[in-house]
KELUMTI-50132 format. One record per atom (N, C-alpha, C): residue in three letters; y, x, z. Coordinates in steps of 0.1 Angstrom, whole numbers, plus 5000, padded with zeros to 4 digits. Example, Ala and Ser with C-alpha at 12.3 -4.5 7.8 and 13.67 -1.06 7.14 Angstrom:
ALA494351325078ALA495551235078ALA496751325078SER497851285071SER498951375071SER500051295079
This chain:
UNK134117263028UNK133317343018UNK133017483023UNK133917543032UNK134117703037UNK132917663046UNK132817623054UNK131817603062UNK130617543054UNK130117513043UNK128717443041UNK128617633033UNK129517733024UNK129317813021UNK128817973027UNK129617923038UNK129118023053UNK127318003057UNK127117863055UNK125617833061UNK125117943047UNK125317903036UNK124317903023UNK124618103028UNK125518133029UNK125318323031UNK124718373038UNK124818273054UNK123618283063UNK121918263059UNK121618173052UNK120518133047UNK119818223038UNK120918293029UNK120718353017UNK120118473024UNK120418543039UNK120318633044UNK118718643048UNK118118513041UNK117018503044UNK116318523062UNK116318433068UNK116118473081UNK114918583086UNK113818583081UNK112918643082UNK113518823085UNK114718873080UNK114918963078UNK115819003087UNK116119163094UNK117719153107UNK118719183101UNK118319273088UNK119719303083UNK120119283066UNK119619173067UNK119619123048UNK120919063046UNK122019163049UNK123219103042UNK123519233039UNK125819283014UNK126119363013UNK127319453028UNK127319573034UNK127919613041UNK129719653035UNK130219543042UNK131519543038UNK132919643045UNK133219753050UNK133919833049UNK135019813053UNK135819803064UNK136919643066UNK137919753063UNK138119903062UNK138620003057UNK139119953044UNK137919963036UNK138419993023UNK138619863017UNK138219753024UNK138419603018UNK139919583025UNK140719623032UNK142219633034UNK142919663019UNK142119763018UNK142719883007UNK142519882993UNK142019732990UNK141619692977UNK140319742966UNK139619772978UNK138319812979UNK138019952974UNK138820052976UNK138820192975UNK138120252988UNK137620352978UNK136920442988UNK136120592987UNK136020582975UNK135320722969UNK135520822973UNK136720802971UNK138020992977UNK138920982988UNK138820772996UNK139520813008UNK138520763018UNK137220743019UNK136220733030UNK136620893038UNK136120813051UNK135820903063UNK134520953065UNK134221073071UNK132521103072UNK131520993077UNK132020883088UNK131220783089UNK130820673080UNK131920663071UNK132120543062UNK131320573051UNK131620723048UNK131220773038UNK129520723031UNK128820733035UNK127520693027UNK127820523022UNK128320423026UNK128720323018UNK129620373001UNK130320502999UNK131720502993UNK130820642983UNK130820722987UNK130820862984UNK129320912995UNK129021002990UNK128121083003UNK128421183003UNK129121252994UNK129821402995UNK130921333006UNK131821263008UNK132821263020UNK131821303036UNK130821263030UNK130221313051UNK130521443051UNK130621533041UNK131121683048UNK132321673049UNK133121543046UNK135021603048UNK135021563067UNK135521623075UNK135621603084UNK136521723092UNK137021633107UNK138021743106UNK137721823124UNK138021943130UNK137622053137UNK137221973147UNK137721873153UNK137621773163UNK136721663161UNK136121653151UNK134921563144UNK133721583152UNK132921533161UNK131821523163UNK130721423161UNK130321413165UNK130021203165UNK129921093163UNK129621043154UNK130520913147UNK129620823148UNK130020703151UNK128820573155UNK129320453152UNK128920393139UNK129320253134UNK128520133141UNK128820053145UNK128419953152UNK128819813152UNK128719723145UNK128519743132UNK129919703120UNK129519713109UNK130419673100UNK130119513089UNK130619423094UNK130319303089UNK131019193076UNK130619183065UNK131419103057UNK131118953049UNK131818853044UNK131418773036UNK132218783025UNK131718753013UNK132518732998UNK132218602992UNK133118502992UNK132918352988UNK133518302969UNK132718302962UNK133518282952UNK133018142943UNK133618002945UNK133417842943UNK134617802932UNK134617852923UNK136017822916UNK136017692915UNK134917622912UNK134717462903UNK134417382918UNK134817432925UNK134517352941UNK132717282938UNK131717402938UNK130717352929UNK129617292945UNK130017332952UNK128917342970UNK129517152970UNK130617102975UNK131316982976UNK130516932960UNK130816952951UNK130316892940UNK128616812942UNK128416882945UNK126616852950UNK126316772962UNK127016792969UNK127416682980UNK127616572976UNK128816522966UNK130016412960UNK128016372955UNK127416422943UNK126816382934UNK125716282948UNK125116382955UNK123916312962UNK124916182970UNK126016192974UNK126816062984UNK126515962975UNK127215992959UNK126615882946UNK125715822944UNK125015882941UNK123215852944UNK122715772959UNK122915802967UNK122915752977UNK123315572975UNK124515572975UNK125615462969UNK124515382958UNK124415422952UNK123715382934UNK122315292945UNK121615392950UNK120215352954UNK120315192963UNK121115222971UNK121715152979UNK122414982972UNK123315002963UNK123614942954UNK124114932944UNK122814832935UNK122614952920UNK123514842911UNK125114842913UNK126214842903UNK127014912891UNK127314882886UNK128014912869UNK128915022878UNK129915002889UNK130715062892UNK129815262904UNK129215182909UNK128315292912UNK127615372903UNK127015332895UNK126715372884UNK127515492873UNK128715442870UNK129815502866UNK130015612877UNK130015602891UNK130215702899UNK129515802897UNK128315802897UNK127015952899UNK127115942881UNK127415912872UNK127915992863UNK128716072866UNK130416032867UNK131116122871UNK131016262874UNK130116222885UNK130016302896UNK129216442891UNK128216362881UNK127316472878UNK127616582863UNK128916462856UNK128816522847UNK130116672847UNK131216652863UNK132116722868UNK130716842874UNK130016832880UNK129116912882UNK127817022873UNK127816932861UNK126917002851UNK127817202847UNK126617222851UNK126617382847UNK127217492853UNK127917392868UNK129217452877UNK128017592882UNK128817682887UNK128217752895UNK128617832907UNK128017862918UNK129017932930UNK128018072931UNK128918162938UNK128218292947UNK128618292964UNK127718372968UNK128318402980UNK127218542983UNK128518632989UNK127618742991UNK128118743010UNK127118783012UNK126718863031UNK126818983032UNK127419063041UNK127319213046UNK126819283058UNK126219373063UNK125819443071UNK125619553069UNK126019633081UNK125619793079UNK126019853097UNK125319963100UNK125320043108UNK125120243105UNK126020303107UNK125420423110UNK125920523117UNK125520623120UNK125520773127UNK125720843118UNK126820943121UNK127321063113UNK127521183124UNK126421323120UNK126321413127UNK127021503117UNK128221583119UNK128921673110UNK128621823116UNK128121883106UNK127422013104UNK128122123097UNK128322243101UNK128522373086UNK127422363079UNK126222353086UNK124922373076UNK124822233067UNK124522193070UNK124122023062UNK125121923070UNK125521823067UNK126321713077UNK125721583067UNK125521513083UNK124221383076UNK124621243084UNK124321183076UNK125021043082UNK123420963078UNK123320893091UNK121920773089UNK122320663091UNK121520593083UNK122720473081UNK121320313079UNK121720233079UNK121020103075UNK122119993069UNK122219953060UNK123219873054UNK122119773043UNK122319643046UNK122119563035UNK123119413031UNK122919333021UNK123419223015UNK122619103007UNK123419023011UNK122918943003UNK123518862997UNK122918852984UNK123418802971UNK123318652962UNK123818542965UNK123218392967UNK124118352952UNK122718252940UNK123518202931UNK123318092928UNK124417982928UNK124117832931UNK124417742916UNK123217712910UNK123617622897UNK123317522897UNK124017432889UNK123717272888UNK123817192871UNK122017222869UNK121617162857UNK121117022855UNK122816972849UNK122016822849UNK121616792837UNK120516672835UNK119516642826UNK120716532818UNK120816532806UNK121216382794UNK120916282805UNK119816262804UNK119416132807UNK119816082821UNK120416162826UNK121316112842UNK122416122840UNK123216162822UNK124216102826UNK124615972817UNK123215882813UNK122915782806UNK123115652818UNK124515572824UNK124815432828UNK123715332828UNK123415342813UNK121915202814UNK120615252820UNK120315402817UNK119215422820UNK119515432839UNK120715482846UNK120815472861UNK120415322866UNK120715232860UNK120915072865UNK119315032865UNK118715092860UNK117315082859UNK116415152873UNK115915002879UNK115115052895UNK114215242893UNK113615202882UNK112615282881UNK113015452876UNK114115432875UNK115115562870UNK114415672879UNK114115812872UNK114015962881UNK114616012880UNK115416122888UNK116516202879UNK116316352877UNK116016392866UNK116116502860UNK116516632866UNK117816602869UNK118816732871UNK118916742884UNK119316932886UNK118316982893UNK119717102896UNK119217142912UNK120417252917UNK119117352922UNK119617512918UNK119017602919UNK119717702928UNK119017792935UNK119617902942UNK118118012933UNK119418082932UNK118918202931UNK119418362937UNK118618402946UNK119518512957UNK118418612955UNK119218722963UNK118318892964UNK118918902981UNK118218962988UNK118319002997UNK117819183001UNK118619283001UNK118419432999UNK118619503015UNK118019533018UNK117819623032UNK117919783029UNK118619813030UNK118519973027UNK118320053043UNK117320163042UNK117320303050UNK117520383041UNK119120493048UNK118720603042UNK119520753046UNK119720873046UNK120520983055UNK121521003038UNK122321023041UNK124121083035UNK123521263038UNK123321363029UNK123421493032UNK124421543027UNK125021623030UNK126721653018UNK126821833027UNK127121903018UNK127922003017UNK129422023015UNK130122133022UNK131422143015UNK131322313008UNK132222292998UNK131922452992UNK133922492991UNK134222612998UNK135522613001UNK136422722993UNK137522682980UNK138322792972UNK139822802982UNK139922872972UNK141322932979UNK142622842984UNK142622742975UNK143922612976UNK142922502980UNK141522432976UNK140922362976UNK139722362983UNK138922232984UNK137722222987UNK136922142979UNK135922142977UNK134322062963UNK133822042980UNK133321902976UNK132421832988UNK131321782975UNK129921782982UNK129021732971UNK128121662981UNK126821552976UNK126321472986UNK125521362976UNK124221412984UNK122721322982UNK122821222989UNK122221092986UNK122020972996UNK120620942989UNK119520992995UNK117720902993UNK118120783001UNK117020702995UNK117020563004UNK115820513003UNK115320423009UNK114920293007UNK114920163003UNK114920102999UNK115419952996UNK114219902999UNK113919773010UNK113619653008UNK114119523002UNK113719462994UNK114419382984UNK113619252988UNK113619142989UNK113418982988UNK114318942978UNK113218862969UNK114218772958UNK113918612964UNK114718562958UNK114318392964UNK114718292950UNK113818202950UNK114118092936UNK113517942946UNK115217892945UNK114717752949UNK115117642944UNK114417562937UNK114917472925UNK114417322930UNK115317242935UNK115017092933UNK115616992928UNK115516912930UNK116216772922UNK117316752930UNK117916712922UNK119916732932UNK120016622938UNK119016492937UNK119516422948UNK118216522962UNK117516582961UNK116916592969UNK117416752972UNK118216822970UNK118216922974UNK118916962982UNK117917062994UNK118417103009UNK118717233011UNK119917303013UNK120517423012UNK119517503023UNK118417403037UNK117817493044UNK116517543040UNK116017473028UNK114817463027UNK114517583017UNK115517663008UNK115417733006UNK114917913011UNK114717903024UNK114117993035UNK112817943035UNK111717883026UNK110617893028UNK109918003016UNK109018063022UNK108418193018UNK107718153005UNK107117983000UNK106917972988UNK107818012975UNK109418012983UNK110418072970UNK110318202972UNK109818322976UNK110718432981UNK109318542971UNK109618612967UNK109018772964UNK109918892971UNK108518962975UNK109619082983UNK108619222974UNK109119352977UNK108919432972UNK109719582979UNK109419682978UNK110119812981UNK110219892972UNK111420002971UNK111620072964UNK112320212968UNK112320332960UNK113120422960UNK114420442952UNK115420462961UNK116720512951UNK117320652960UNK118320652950UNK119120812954UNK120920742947UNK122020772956UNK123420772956UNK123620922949UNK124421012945UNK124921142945UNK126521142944UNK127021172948UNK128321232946UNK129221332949UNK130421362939UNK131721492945UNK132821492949UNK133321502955UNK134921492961UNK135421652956UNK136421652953UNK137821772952UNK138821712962UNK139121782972UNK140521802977UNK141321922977UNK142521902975UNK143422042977UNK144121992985UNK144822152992UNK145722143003UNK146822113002UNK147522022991UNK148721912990UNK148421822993UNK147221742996UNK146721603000UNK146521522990UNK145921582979UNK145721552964UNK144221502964UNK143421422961UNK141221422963UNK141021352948UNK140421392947UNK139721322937UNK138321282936UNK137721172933UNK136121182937UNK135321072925UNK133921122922UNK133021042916UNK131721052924UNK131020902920UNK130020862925UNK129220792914UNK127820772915UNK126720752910UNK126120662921UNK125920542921UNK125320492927UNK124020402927UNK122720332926UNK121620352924UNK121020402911UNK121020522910UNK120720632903UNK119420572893UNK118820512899UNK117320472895UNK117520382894UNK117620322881UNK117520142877UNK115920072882UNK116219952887UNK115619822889UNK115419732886UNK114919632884UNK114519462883UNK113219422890UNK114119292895UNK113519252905UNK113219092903UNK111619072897UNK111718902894UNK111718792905UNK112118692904UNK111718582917UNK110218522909UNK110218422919UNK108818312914UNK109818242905UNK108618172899UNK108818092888UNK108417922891UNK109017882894UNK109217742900UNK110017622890UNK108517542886UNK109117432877UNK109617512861UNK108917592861UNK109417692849UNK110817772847UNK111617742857UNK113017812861UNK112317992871UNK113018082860UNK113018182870UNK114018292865UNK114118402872UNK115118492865UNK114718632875UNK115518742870UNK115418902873UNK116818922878UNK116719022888UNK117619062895UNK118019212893UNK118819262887UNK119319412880UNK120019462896UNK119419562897UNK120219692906UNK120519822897UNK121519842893UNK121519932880UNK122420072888UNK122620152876UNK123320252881UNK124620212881UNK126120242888UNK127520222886UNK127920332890UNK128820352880UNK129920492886UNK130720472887UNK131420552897UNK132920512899UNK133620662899UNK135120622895UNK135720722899UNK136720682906UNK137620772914UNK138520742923UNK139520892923UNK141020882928UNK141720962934UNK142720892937UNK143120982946UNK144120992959UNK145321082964UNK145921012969UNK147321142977UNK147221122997UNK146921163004UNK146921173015UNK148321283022UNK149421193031UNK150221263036UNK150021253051UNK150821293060UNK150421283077UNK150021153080UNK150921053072UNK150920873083UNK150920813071UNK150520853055UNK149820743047UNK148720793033UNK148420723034UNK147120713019UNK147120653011UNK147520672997UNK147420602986UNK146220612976UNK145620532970UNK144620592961UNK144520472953UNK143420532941UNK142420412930UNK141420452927UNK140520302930UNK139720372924UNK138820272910UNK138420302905UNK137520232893UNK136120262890UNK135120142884UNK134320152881UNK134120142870UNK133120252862UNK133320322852UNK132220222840UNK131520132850UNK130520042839UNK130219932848UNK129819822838UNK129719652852UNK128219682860UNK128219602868UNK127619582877UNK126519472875UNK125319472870UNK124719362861UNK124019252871UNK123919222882UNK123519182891UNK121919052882UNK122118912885UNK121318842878UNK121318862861UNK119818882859UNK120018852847UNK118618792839UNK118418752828UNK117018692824UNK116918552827UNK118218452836UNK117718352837UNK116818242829UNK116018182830UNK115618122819UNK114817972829UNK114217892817UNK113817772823UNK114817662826UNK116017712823UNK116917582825UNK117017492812UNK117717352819UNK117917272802UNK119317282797UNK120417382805UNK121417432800UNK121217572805UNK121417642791UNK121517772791UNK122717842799UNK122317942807UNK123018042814UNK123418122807UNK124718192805UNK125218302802UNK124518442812UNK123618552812UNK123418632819UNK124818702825UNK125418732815UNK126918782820UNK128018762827UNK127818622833UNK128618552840UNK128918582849UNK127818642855UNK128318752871UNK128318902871UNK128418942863UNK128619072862UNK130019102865UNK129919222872UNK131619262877UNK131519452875UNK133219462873UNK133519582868UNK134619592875UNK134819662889UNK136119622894UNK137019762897UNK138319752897UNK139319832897UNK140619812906UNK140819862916UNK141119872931UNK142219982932UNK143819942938UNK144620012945UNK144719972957UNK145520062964UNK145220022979UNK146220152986UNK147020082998UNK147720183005UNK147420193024UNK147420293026UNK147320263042UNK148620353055UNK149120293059UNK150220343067UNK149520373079UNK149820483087UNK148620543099UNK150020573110UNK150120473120UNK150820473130UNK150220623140UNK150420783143UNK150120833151UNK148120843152UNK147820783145UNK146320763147UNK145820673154UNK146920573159UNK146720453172UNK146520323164UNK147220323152UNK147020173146UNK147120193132UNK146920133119UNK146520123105UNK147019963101UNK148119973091UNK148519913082UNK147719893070UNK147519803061UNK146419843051UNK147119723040UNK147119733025UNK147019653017UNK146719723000UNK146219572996UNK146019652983UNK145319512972UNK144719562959UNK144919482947UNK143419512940UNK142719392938UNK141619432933UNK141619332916UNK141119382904UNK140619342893UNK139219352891UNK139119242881UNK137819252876UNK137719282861UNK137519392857UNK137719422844UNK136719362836UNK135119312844UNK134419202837UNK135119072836UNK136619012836UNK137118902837UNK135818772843UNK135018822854UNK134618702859UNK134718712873UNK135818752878UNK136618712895UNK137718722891UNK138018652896UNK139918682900UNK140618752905UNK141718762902UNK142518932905UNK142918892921UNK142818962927UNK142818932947UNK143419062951UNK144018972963UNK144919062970UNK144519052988UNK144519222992UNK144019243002UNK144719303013UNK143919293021UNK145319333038UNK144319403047UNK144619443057UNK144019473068UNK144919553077UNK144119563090UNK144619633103UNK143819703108UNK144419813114UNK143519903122UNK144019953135UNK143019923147UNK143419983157UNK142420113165UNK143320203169UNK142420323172UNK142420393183UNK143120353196UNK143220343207UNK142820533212UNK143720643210UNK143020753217UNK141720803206UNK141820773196UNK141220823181UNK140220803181UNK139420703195UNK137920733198UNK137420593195UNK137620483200UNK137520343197UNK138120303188UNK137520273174UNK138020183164UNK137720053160UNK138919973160UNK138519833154UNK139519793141UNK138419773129UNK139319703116UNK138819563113UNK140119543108UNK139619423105UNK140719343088UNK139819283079UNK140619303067UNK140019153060UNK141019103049UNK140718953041UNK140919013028UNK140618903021UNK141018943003UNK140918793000UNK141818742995UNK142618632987UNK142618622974UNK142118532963UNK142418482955UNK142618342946UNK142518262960UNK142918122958UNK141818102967UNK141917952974UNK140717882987UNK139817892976UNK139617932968UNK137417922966UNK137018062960UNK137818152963UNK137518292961UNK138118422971UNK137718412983UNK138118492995UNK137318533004UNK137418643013UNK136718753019UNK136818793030UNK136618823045UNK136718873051UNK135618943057UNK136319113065UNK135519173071UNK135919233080UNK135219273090UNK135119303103UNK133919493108UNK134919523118UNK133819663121UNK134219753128UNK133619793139UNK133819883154UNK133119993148UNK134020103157UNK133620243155UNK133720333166UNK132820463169UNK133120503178UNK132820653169UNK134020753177UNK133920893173UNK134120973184UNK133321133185UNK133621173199UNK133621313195
């Protein structure tokens, strides 16, 4: 199943495009996906854009290359599901018995209304640290894959299957967004007596691709959804802003705003099935304790995250809300010397639609200049994560 889910995040990444996957952080996905108030000036424009001014006397240079993630979430084993149903059908067509028959019921009525995600990451950037301005350029995108399976009454009607002339109704849908972002991190620091205020613009770009691909579930092919008859694409402007506070006890605090300028984004409308894709605003807040050899922090988001919404055209109704997420993240990191990074930590979903996951990572930093992390998140085989990402500082 891990493997047919991996294709669909690849696919979802829409080929046409180099960097249509969300940029995953192997940092802060250790750390239970914090980051607001403990990002580094490189990291920073994924987290915060006020951190590109935190930086320290020896800071020059920072070069991400790249940072890579997947997020897999199949609670109903719904990918395998679709497989089982078409093997049925297959079986049925093949030989059309009472007992086969009974099977692609089964099959389809364990399958009706299931649904999966899978999200893709990518990201790269440069961080030049400045007294005057300190700017990080960056390219980061994701992609966002959602897999339903609407079966029709009448396929899960025994007499009507046994019948040569039978069609079947029900039908498996993908529906994805693919987001490309260009954009510079500008951040100031403004310096008091015990403390420091860091502040920070992120303009961007967004190229966006939606995709709607809808066929009949014995005929449906997870590759064929890469043809450009499903896809609308479009461009847009957004803006990130945010503040960090640190004091000189290793105390931060930080908020972020992140696409500042709300969105929607429709796919085609295929077979009368289509839906809208929300890029909304989310804030977060976060704080922290930073000592010589560890980091503690949390951080939360202050409103969900509305991702799909508007579905419509189905003959079982979608909840819009089902994928919305509101997540809330501790996380600790133990720092050997500057040579190696311990990482673990705890993520919720205060929209109760993921499950509460637990995360890890490692970090190695070889002479402070070559970095490699690398980090998972767990919560149960059909809802887990890994990510990966090289760094260079000089």
């Amino acid at each position: 199943m891990k493997k047919v889910l991996l294709t669909l995040a690849v696919s979802a990444a829409f080929s046409s495009q180099a960097f249509s996957a969300t940029t995953f952080d192997a940092r802060s996905v250790g750390m239970g996906g914090i980051g607001v108030s403990t990002s580094n000036y490189l990291m920073a424009p994924f987290h915060n854009p006020a951190l590109v001014a935190k930086y320290g006397d020896s800071d020059d240079v920072g070069i991400l290359l790249p940072s890579i993630g997947v997020n897999l979430q199949d609670k109903g084993e719904m990918v395998d599901g679709i497989d089982s149903a078409v093997d049925a059908i297959d079986a049925l067509e093949a030989n059309r018995t009472q007992q086969n028959a009974s099977n692609v019921v089964d099959a389809l009525a364990a399958l009706n209304r299931d649904s999966a995600y899978v999200q893709a990451g990518v990201g790269m950037a440069v961080a030049i640290p400045n007294q005057l301005v300190s700017v990080n350029l960056f390219t980061q995108g994701y992609a966002d894959a959602f897999v339903y399976a609407d079966v029709a009454d009448s396929d899960l009607n025994e007499s009507e299957l046994l019948n040569p002339s039978h069609t079947y109704d029900s039908t498996a849908t993908v529906a994805g967004i693919a987001v490309v972002e260009f954009g510079a991190a500008l951040a100031k620091e403004y310096k008091l007596e015990n403390s420091v205020i860091y502040y920070g613009l992120t303009p961007k770009i967004q190229q966006v691709k939606t995709i709607n691909y809808v066929a009949d579930i014995n005929n449906f092919e997870f590759d064929d959804m890469t043809d450009d008859q499903y896809q609308n694409s479009e461009t847009s402007f957004n803006l990130d802003a945010g503040v960090a506070y640190t004091m000189n006890n290793g105390l931060s605090l930080g908020l972020v705003g992140r696409n500042l300028i709300s969105q929607s984004y429709d796919t085609v409308e295929l077979d009368g099935v289509k839906a809208s894709y929300s890029i909304n605003p989310v804030f977060v807040a976060s704080a922290s304790y930073n000592y010589s050899w560890f980091t503690v922090g949390a951080d939360i988001e202050l409103n969900e995250t509305e991702r799909f919404e508007d579905m419509s055209g189905f003959m079982n109704s979608i909840d819009s809300s089902s994928d919305n997420t509101q997540l809330a993240g501790i996380g600790i990191e133990l720092n050997a010397w500057d040579w190696a990074q311990l990482r673990a930590g705890y993520q919720t979903d205060i929209a109760n639609n993921l499950d509460d996951q637990f995360t890890a990572g490692i970090g190695l930093s070889p002479f402070g200049t070559v970095r490699i992390d690398l980090a998972g998140s767990y919560a149960g085989e059909n809802q887990l994560g890994v990510s990966l990402q090289t760094s260079m500082t000089f």
